[in-house]
C-alpha positions as CSV (number, residue, x, y, z in Angstrom):
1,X,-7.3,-12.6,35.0
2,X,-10.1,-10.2,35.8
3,X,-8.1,-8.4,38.2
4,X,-5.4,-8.0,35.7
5,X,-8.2,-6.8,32.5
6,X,-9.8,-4.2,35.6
7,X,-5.9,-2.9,36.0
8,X,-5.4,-2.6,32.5
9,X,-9.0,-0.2,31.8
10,X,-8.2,1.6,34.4
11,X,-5.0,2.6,32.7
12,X,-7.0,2.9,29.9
13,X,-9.2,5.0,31.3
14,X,-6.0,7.0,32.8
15,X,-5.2,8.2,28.8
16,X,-5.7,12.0,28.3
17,X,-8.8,12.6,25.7
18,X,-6.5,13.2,22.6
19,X,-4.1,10.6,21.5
20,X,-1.5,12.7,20.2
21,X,-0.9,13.4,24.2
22,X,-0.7,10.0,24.7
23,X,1.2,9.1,28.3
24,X,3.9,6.8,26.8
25,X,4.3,4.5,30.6
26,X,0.8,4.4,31.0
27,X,0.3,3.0,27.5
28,X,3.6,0.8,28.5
29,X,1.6,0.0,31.4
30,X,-1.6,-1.2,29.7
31,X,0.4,-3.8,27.2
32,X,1.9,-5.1,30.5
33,X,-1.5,-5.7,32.1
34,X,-2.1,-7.4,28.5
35,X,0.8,-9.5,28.6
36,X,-0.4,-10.9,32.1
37,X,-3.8,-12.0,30.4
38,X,-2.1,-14.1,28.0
39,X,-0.5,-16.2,31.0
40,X,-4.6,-16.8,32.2
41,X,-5.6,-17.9,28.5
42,X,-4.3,-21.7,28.9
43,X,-1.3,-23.3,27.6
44,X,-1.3,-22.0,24.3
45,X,-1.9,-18.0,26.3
46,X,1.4,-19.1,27.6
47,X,3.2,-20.8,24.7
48,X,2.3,-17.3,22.8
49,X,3.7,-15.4,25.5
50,X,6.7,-16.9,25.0
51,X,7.0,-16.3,22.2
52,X,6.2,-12.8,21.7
53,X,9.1,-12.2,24.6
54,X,11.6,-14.3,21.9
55,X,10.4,-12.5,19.5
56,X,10.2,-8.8,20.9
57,X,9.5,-6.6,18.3
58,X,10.0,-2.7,19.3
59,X,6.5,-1.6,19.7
60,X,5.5,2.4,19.2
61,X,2.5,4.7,19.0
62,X,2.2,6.9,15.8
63,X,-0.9,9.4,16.2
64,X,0.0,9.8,12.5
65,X,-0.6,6.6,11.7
66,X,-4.7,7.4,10.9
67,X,-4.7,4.3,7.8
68,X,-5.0,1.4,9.8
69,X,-5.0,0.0,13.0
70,X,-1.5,-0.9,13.3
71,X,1.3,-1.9,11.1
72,X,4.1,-4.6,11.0
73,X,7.7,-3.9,9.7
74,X,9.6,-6.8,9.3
75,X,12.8,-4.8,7.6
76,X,13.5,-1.3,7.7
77,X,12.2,1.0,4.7
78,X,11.9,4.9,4.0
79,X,12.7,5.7,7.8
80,X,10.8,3.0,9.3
81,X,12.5,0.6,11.7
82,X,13.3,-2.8,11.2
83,X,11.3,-5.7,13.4
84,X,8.6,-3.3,14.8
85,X,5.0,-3.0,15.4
86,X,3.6,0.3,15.0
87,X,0.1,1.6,16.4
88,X,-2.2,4.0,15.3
89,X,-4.9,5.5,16.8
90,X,-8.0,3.5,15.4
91,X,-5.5,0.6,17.6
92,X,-6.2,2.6,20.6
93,X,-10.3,2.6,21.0
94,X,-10.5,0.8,23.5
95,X,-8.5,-2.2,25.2
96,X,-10.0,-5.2,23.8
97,X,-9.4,-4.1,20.2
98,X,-6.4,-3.0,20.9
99,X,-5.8,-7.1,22.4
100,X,-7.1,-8.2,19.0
101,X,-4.5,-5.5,17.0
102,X,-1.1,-6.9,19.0
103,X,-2.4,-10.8,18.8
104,X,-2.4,-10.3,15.0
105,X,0.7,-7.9,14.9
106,X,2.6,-9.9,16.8
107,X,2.1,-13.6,14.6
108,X,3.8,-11.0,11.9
109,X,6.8,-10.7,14.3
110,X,7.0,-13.8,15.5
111,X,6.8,-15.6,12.1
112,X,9.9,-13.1,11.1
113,X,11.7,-14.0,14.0
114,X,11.7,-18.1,13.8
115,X,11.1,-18.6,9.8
116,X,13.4,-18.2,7.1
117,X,11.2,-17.4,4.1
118,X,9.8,-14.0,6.0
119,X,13.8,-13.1,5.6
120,X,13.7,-14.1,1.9
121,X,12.0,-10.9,0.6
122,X,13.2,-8.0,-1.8
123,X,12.6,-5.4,0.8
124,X,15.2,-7.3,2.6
125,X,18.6,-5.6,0.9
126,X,20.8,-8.5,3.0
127,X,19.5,-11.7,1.9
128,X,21.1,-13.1,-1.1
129,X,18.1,-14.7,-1.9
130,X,14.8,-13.8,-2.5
131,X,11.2,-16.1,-3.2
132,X,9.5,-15.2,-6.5
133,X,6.4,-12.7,-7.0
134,X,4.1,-15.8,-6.7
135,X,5.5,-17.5,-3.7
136,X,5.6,-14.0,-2.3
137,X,2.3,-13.7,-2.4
138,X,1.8,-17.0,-1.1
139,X,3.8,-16.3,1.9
140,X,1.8,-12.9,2.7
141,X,-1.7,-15.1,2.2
142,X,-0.6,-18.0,4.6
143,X,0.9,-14.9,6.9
144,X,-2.3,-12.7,7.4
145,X,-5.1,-16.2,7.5
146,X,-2.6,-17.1,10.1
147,X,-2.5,-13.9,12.0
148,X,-6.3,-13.5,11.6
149,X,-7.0,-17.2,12.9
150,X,-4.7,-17.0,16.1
151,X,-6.4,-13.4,16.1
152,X,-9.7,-14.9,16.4
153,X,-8.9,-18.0,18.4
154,X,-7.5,-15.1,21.3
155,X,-10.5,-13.0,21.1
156,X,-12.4,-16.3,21.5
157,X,-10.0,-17.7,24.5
158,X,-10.2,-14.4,26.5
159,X,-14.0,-13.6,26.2
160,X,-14.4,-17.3,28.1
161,X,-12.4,-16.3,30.3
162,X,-14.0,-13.3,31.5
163,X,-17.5,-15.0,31.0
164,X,-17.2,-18.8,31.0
165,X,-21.3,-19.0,30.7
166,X,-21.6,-16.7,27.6
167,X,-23.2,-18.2,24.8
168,X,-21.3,-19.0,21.5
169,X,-21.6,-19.0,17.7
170,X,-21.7,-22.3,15.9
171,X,-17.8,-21.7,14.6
172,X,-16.9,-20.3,18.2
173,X,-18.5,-24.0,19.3
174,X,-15.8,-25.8,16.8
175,X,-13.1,-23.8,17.6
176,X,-13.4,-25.2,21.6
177,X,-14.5,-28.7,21.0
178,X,-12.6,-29.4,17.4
179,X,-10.2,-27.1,17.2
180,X,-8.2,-29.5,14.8
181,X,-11.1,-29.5,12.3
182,X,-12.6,-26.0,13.0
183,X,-9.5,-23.5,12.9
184,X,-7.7,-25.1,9.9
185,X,-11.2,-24.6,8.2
186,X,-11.5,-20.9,9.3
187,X,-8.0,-20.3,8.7
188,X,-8.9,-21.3,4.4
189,X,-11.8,-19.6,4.0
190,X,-11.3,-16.4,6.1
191,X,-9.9,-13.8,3.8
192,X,-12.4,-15.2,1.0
193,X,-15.4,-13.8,3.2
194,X,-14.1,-10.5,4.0
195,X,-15.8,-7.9,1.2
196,X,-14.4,-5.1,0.9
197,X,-16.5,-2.4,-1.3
198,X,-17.9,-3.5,-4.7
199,X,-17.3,-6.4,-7.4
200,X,-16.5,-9.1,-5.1
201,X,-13.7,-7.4,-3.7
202,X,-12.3,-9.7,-1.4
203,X,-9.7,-9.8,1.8
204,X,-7.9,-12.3,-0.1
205,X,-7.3,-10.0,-3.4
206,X,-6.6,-7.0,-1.6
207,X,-3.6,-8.6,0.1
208,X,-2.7,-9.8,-3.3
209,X,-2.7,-6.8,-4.6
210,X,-0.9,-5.7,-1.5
211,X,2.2,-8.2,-2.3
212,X,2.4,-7.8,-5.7
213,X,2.9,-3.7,-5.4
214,X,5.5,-4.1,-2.3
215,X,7.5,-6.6,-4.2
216,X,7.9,-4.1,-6.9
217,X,8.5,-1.3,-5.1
218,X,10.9,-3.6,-3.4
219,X,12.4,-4.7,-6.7
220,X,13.2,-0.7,-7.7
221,X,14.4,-0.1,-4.5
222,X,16.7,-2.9,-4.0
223,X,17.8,-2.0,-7.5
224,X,18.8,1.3,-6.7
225,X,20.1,0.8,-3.7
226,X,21.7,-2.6,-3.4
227,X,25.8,-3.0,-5.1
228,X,25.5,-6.5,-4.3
229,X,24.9,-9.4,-7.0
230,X,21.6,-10.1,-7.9
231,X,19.8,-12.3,-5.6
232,X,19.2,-15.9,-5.8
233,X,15.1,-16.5,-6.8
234,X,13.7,-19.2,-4.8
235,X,10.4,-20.6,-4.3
236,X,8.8,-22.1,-1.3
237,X,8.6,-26.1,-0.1
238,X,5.9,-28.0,1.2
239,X,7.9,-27.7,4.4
240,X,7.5,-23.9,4.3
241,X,4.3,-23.7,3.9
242,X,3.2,-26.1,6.8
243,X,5.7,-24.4,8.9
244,X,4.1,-21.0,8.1
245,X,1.2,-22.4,9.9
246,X,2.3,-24.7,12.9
247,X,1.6,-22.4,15.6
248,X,0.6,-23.0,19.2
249,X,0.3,-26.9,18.2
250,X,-2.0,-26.3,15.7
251,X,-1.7,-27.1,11.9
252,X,-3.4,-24.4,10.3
253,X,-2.1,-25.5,6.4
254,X,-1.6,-29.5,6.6
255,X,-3.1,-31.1,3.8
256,X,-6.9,-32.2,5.0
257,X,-10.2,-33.7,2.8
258,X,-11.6,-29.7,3.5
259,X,-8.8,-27.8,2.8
260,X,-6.9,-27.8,-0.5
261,X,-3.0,-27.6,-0.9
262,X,-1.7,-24.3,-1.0
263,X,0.5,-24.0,-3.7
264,X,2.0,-20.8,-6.3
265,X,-0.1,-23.1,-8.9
266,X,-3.3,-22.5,-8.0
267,X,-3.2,-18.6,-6.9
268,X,-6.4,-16.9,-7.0
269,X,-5.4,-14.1,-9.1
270,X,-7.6,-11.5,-11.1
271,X,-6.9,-11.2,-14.8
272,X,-5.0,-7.7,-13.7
273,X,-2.9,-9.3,-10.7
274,X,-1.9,-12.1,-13.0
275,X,-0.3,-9.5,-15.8
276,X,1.7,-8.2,-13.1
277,X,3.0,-11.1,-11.9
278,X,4.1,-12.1,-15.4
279,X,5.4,-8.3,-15.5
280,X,7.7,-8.6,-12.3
281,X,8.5,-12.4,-13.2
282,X,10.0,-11.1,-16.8
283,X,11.8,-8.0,-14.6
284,X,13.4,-10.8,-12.6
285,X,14.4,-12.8,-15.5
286,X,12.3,-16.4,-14.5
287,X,8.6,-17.8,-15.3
288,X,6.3,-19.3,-13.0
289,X,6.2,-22.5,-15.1
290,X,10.2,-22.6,-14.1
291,X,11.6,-25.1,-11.6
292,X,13.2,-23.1,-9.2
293,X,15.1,-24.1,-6.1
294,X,13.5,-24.4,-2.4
295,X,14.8,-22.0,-0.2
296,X,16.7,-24.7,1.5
297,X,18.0,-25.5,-1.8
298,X,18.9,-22.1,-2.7
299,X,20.3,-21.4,0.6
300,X,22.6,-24.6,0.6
301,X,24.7,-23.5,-2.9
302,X,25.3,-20.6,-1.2
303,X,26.4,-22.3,1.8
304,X,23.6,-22.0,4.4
305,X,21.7,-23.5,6.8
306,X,18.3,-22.5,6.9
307,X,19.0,-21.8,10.9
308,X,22.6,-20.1,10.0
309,X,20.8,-17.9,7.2
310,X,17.9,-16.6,9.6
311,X,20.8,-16.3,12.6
312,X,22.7,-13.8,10.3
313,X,19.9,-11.8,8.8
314,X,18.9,-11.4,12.3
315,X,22.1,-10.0,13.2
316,X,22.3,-7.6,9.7
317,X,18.2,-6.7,11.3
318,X,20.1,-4.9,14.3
319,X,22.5,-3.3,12.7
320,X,20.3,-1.8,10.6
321,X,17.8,-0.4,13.4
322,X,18.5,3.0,14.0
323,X,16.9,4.0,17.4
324,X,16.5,8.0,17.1
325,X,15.8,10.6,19.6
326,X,12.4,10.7,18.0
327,X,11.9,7.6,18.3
328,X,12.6,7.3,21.8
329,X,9.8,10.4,22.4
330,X,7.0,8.3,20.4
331,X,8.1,4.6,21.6
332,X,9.0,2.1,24.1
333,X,10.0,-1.8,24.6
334,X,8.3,-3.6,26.7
């Protein structure tokens, strides 16, 4: 495993000084050496492995891309492609952040490719049905405390394995010896304890507010775009939910004593964040207090399986991925 880290810094250490001249197969070259690290991080480096080569999002560089680290696009939007991972360069510091960066991406990609609720989205013009604003919401929360946990569990997994004497936090200590207690209890708390600026900003309401303004962007867009009928609104299960964090035989959102059920009746919302939900809830014609269908549900009237609807929207995904000259210039697949 060290021989494959050296390989990869020294294709770091290959990169011109200015990203916009970025070598494209040396970059190509460095995710390979990171793939090979993931096989030298256990069974679960493996099992994640796997999955990120079932998964295989098309991953590019964008020097433009100055906002954050790197971005997810589960569906394609305003000329961005559909099922990718995009980098920027505060990704490309240096090699162990940039680890970190496609851990987290890649729990996006891989939650798109093998769950059906990340397919039941407005920005997603095929799907005849759609969750609700609150479940939404829900679904981006239990999405980023998962990709942050796996995230932090990789971060932890590789520094031991590059220094198996190097001393560790108390919450480092859980996540080796009680993983079943420790990571489902990070994974809960997480987003609470990132601050962001003033007023008790939080990690948790700025993805909120993240949701809530895609889904109405998403709403308008699908509006004026979409001839079909208007979708089905769903809501998630209790199935969903725990499915959303079952990942590398973990159970990041199972009921527990510490951890309390995640549900769209409980949403930690600001005064402001719940008068637009009740906003896009009235645009879409339902209330949160109404009992809507599952997904499953919603998907069986119409004649799905949950595996049949996720197999088609898969196949309307790749149709609807334009690969560009461009594109081919500023990306690659591994």
């Amino acid at each position: 495993m060290k021989d494959d880290w050296k390989r990869a810094i020294r294709a770091w250490n290959a990169y011109p000084a200015h990203e916009e001249t970025i070598d494209v197969p040396a970059l190509q070259r460095l995710l390979e050496a990171q793939n090979r690290i993931y096989s030298h991080l256990g069974s679960q480096g493996e099992e994640f492995l796997e999955l990120m080569r079932l998964a295989s999002p098309h991953e590019s560089y964008d020097p433009e891309l100055e906002s954050m680290a790197a971005r997810y696009d589960s569906h394609a939007s305003e000329g961005a492609l559909a099922h990718a991972i995009t980098y920027g360069p505060l990704a490309l510091r240096d090699p162990h952040g940039l680890f970190q960066t496609r851990t987290h991406e890649f729990v996006h990609a891989i939650h798109c490719h093998t769950l059906a609720p990340f397919q039941a989205i407005p920005g997603n013009h095929h799907s005849p049905v759609i969750l609700s604003p609150a479940d939404a919401c829900l679904l981006m929360e239990l999405a980023e405390r998962a990709a942050f946990t796996i995230e932090r569990l990789f971060k932890l997994k590789h520094k031991m394995a590059l220094r198996p004497n190097a001393e560790v936090s108390a919450m480092e200590y859980g996540f080796l010896h009680s993983p079943d207690i420790t990571i489902p209890q990070h994974a809960a708390s997480y987003l609470e304890n990132i601050a962001l600026g003033h007023d008790n900003y939080t990690g948790l309401m700025y993805y909120r507010d993240m949701a809530l303004d895609i889904y109405q962007a998403d709403i308008l867009r699908r509006e004026q775009t979409s001839t079909a009928y208007p979708p089905v609104i769903a809501r998630l299960s209790a199935a969903d939910i725990l499915a959303t964090g079952h990942l590398l035989g973990l159970d990041l959102f199972a009921p527990q004593p510490f951890i309390p059920a995640y549900s769209t009746d409980s949403l930690p919302v600001t005064n402001q964040q719940d008068m637009k939900l009740q906003h896009l809830e009235n645009w879409i014609g339902i209330t949160r207090q109404q009992d809507l269908p599952t997904l499953a549900e919603a998907l069986s009237d119409l004649g799905y399986t949950e595996e049949g609807y996720l197999r088609e929207q898969q196949k309307l995904q790749k149709r609807g991925r334009p690969y560009t000259v461009k594109d081919q210039i500023k990306g690659f697949r591994l």
